[in-house]
N, C-alpha and C positions, 0 to 999 in steps of 0.2 A: 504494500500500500504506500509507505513511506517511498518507494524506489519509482512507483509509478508517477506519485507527487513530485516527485523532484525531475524526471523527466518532461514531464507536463509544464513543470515552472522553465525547464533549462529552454525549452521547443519555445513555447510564449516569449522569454528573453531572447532566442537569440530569434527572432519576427521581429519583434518589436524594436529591437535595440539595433536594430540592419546589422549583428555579426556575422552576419552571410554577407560576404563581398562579390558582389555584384559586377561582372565585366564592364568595363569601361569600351567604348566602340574602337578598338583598333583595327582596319578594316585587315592591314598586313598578317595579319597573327590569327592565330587559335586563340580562340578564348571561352572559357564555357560560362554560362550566360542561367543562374537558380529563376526560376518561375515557380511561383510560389501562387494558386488560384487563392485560395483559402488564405488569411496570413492572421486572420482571429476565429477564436470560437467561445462561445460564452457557455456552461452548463447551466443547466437549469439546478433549481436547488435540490440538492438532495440529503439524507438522511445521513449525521457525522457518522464514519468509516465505512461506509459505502462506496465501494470502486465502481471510477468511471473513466472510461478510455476516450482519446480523440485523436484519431491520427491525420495529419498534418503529412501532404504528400510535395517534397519537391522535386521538380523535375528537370534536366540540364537540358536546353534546348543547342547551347552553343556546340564548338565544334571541337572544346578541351577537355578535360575531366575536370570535373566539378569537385573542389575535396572542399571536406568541412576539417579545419584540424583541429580547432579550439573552440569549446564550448562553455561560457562559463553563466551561473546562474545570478541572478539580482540580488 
């Protein structure tokens, strides 16, 4: 539960806080390019220690590998 929560907070941090670096347009180069459709989710209320999942899908559209290396929470 605790492991899920701190997941769900690091995912929300790193949306909200832009720690995904984003390609900048170099037209010369590979670059890979996060698209992210969703970039929030709210739960509805629910009952304290009640697991809820939310998955948060991003996708590399550019033409490099997309790495996430660092992820840190608020």
């Amino acid at each position: 539960m605790k492991r899920l929560i701190m997941l769900s907070g690091m995912v929300l941090f790193l949306l909200s806080a832009g720690a995904v670096v984003f390609a900048a347009d170099v037209p010369d180069k590979a670059s890979p390019v996060a698209v992210i459709e969703a970039r929030t989710f709210t739960f509805d209320p629910v009952p304290e220690g009640t697991e809820v999942v939310h998955d948060f899908t991003v996708k590399n559209t550019g033409t490099a590998e997309l790495r996430v290396e660092q992820v840190k929470t608020g």
